[in-house]
C-alpha positions in Angstrom: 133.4 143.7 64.3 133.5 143.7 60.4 130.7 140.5 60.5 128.4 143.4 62.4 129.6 146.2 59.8 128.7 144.0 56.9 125.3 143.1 59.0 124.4 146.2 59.2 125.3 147.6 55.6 123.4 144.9 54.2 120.7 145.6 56.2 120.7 149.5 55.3 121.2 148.6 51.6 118.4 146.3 51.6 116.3 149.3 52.9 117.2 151.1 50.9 116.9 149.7 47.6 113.3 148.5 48.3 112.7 152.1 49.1 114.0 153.0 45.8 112.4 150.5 44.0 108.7 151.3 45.8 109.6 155.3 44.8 110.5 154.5 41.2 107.5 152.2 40.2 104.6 154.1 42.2 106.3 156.8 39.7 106.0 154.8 36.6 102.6 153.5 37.4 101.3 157.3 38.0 102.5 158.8 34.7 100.9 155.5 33.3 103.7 154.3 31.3 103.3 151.6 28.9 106.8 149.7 29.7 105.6 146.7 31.4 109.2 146.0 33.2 110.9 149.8 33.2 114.4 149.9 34.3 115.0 152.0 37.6 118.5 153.5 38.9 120.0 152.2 42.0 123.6 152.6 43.2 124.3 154.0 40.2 123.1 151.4 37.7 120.4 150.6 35.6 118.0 147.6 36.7 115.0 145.3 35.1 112.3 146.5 37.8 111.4 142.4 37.9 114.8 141.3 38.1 114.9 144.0 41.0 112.3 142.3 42.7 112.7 138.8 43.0 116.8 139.4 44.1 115.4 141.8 46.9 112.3 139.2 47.8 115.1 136.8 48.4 118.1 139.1 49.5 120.1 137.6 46.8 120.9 141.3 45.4 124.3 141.8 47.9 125.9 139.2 45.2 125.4 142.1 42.5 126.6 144.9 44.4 130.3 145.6 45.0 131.8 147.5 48.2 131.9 151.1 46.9 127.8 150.5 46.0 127.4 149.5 49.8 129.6 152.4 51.0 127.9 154.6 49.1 124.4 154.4 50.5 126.2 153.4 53.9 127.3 157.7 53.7 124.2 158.1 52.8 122.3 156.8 55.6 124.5 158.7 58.1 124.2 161.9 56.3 120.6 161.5 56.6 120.9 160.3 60.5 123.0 163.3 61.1 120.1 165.8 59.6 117.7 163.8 62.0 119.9 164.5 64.7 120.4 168.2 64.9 116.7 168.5 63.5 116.0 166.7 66.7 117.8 169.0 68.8 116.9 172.2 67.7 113.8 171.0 68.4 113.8 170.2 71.5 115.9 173.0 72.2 112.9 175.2 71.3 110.2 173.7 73.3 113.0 174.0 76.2 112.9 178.1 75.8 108.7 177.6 75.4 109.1 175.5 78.8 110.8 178.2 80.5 109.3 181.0 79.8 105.5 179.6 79.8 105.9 178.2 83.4 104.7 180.3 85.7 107.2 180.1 89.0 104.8 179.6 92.0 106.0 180.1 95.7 106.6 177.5 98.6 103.1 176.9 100.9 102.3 179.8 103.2 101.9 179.5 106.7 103.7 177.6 109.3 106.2 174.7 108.4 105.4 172.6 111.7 102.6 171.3 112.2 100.2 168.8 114.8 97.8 165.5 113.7 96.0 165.5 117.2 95.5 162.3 117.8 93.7 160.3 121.1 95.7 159.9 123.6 95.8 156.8 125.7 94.4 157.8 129.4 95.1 154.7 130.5 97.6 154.4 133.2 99.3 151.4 132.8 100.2 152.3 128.6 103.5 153.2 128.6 105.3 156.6 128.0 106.6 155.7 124.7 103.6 154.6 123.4 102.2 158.3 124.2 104.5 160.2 123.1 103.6 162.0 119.6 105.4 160.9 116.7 107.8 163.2 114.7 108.0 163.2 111.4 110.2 165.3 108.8 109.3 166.1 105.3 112.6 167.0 103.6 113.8 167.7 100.2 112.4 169.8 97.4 110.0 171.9 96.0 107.0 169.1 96.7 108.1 168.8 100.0 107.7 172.6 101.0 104.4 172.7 99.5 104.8 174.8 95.9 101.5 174.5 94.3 99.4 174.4 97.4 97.8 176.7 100.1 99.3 175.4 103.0 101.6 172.8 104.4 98.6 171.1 105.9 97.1 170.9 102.5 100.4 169.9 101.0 103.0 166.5 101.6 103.0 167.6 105.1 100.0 167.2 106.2 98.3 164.4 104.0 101.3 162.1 104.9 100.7 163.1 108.5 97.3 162.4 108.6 97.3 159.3 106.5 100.5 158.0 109.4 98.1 159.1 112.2 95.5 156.7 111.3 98.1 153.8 111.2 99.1 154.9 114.6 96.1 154.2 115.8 95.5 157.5 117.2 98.9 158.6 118.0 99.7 162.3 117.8 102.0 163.2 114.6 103.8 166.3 115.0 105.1 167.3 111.5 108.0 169.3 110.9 109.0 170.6 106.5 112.6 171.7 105.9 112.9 171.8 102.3 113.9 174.5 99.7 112.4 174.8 96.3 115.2 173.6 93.3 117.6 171.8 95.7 119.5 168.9 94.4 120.5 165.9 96.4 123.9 167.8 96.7 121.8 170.8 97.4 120.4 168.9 100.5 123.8 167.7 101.4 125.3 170.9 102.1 122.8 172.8 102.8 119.6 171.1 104.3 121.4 168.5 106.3 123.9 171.4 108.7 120.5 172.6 109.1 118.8 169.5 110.7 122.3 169.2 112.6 121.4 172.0 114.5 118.1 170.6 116.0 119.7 167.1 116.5 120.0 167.7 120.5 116.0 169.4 120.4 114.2 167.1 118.6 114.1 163.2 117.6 112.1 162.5 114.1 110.8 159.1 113.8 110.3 159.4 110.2 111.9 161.4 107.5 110.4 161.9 104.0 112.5 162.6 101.4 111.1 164.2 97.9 113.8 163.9 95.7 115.0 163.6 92.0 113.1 166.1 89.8 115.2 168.6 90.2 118.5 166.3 88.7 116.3 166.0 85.7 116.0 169.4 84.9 119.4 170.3 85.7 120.5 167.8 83.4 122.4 165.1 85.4 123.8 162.1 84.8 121.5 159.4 86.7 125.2 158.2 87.6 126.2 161.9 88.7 122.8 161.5 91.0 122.6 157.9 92.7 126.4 159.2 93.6 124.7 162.4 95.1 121.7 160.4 96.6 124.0 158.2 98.4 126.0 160.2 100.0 122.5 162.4 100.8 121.4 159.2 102.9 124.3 158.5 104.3 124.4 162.0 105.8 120.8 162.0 106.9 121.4 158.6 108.5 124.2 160.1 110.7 122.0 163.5 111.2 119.0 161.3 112.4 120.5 158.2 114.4 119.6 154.2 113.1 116.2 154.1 114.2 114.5 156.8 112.5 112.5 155.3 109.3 113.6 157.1 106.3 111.3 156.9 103.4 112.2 158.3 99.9 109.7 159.5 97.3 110.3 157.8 93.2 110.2 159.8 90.2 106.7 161.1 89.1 105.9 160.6 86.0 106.8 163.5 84.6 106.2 163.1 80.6 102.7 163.4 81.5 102.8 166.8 83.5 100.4 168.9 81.7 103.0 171.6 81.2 105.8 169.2 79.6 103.0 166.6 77.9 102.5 168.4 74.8 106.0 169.3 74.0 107.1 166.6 71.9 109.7 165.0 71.1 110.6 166.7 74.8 108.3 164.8 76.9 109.3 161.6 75.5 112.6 162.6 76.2 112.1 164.1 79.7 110.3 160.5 80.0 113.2 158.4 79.3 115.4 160.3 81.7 113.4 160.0 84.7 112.9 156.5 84.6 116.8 156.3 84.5 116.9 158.1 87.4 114.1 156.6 89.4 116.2 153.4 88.8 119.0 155.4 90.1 117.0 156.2 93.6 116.1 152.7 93.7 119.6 151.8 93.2 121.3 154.3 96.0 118.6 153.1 98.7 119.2 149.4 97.9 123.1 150.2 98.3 123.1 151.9 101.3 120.2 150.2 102.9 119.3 153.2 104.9 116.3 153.8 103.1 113.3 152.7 101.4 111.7 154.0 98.0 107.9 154.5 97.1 107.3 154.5 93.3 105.1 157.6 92.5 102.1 156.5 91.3 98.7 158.6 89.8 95.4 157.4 89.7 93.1 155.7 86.9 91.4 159.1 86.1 94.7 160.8 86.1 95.9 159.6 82.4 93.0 161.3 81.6 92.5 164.5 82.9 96.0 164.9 84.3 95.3 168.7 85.3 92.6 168.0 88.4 96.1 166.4 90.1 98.0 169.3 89.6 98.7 172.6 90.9 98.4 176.0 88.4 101.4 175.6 86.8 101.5 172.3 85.6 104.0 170.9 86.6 103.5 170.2 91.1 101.1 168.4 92.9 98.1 169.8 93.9 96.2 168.9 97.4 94.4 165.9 95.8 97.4 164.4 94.6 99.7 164.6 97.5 96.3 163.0 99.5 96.6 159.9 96.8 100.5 159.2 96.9 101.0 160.2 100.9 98.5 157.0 101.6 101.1 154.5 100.0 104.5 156.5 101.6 102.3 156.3 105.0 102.1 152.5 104.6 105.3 152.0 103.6 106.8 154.7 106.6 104.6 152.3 109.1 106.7 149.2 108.2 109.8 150.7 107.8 109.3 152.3 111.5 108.7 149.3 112.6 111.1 147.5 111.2 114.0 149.8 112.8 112.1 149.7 116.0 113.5 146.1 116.6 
C-alpha cells in the first residue's frame, strides 16, 4: 500500500511541477525577459529553469524533494479533486431539474390493449389442432410496453412484435395481449403486474411474454445490484405465473445517452450513459442466472446516430412507431427460437 501511495505522489508531483514549470516560462517568455535561465518557484523553492528541466525530462527531481514537498502538492491535488467534484454535482444536479421539468409527460397508447395478427389458417384437415390454434403473446412491463409515445397499441411494441412473430409463424394467428403500467420497476411488476396475470392464469395460456424492463431503475437511481436482485425474482415469478413452456423474452437497455431529451445535457448523459450499461449487464446477468429467460440488446439503426429524433416519440425520450417496428424484428427472431426451444 505505501509502494502505490509513493506511485502515485510521484506521479501527481511530476504533474505538477511540469505544469508549473510550462506556466512560469510561457510567463517569462511573454514579458520578454532578458534572463536566459530565470529561476521559477516550486514547492516552495527557488529553481534554475534548465536545471528544472533536465531532472523532470528524466524524473530524477523526486531525489531533491523531501516528504513535506510531496505532501504538500499531494493536499493540493485533492483540494482541487474535491472542487471538481461538487462542481460536478451541482451540475448535474441542474440539468436533473431542467430534465424534469422540460419533459413533457405523455400518456399510455389509446385504444384497446388486446389485440389480433390474422393470420391464414390451415384448411387442411389432416394439420393438427395445435398447429391452428392462434398464438398468445404478452407484452409486459413498462411504459414502452403500454405504448407511451404512440397512437395505439397496434402502432406501438404490441403490434410490431406481433406482426413481425406472425410472419415467422408462417401464417399463424397472434393474438396479443399488453399489461404494463407506465414507471413500474421490476419490483413494481412483482407486486403489482404479476397478481394481475395470476388472475387470467386459468383463461388464457401466453406462448410468449415480452418483458420491457430497466429504464425505469435508471431513473430511480438503483443500484444495478439492487435491480438484477429485483429482475430475478421478477422472472422467477413470471415463470411460475406462466408455466415452463411459455418463451419469455426480455428487452436490453436502450441507449439512453443518446435520447434527444437527455443527449444534450452534459456531463448528465454521459453519466445516465455509464449507468445503463451497468444495468443492461445486470439484465443480462439475472436471465443468465435464472435461465428462465432470454435478453435482446436494444439496438438503433445507422441513420439513428444521426437524426435520433425521427425514432422517437414527442417527448424525447420513448419510442416512436418506427422504432418499435426496427427492434420488435430482432425480439421476434429471438421469441421464435426461444418458443421453440421450450416446445421440446
Amino acid at each position: 500500500m505505501c509502494n502505490r501511495n509513493l506511485l502515485f505522489i510521484r506521479i501527481v508531483s511530476y504533474y505538477h511541477i511540469r505544469k508549473s514549470l510550462r506556466q512560469q516560462t510561457n510567463a517569462i517568455t511573454r514579458s520578454k525577459s532578458k534572463q536566459i535561465f530565470p529561476s521559477i518557484h516550486v514547492c516552495g523553492r527557488s529553481w534554475d529553469a534548465r536545471a528544472v528541466n533536465g531532472l523532470v525530462s528524466n524524473g530524477s527531481i523526486f531525489k531533491y524533494l523531501d516528504s513535506s514537498d510531496l505532501v504538500n502538492m499531494s493536499s493540493r491535488l485533492r483540494l482541487w479533486a474535491k472542487r471538481a467534484l461538487v462542481a460536478a454535482v451541482s451540475i448535474v444536479c441542474v440539468e436533473l431539474g431542467v430534465l424534469f421539468y422540460t419533459t413533457p409527460r405523455l400518456p399510455r397508447a389509446p385504444g384497446p390493449v388486446k389485440g389480433v395478427v390474422p393470420g391464414v389458417q390451415a384448411e387442411n384437415e389432416e394439420v393438427e389442432v395445435e398447429e391452428n390454434r392462434p398464438v398468445q403473446v404478452l407484452v409486459f412491463g413498462d411504459s414502452v410496453a403500454c405504448g407511451v409515445g404512440c397512437p395505439s397499441n397496434e402502432a406501438a411494441l404490441a403490434g410490431a412484435f406481433s406482426r413481425n412473430f406472425c410472419g415467422l409463424l408462417a401464417g399463424r394467428k397472434v393474438v396479443w395481449t399488453v399489461l404494463a403500467e407506465s414507471g413500474y420497476t421490476a419490483d413494481d411488476m412483482t407486486k403489482k403486474l404479476v397478481p394481475a396475470l395470476l388472475k387470467r392464469k386459468n383463461k388464457v395460456h401466453f406462448d410468449v411474454v415480452l418483458i420491457s424492463v430497466g429504464v425505469n431503475a435508471v431513473l430511480s437511481a438503483h443500484l444495478p445490484s439492487t435491480y438484477r436482485e429485483q429482475l430475478i425474482e421478477l422472472l422467477q415469478s413470471l415463470r411460475a405465473a406462466v408455466g415452463m413452456k411459455t418463451a419469455i423474452v426480455c428487452m436490453g437497455m436502450p441507449p439512453m445517452h443518446m435520447f434527444p431529451q437527455i443527449s444534450y445535457l452534459k456531463p448528465l448523459s454521459w453519466l445516465v450513459g455509464w449507468y445503463a450499461s451497468f444495468c443492461n449487464e445486470a439484465t443480462h446477468a439475472a436471465c443468465t442466472e435464472t435461465g428462465e429467460a432470454v435478453v435482446v440488446d436494444v439496438t438503433i439503426p445507422r441513420d439513428a446516430s444521426e437524426n435520433p429524433g425521427m425514432y422517437m416519440a414527442p417527448d424525447g425520450f420513448h419510442p416512436n412507431r418506427k422504432a418499435c417496428d426496427y427492434f420488435a424484428a430482432a425480439m421476434a427472431i429471438a421469441a421464435f427460437k426461444e418458443m421453440g426451444v421450450r416446445s421440446r
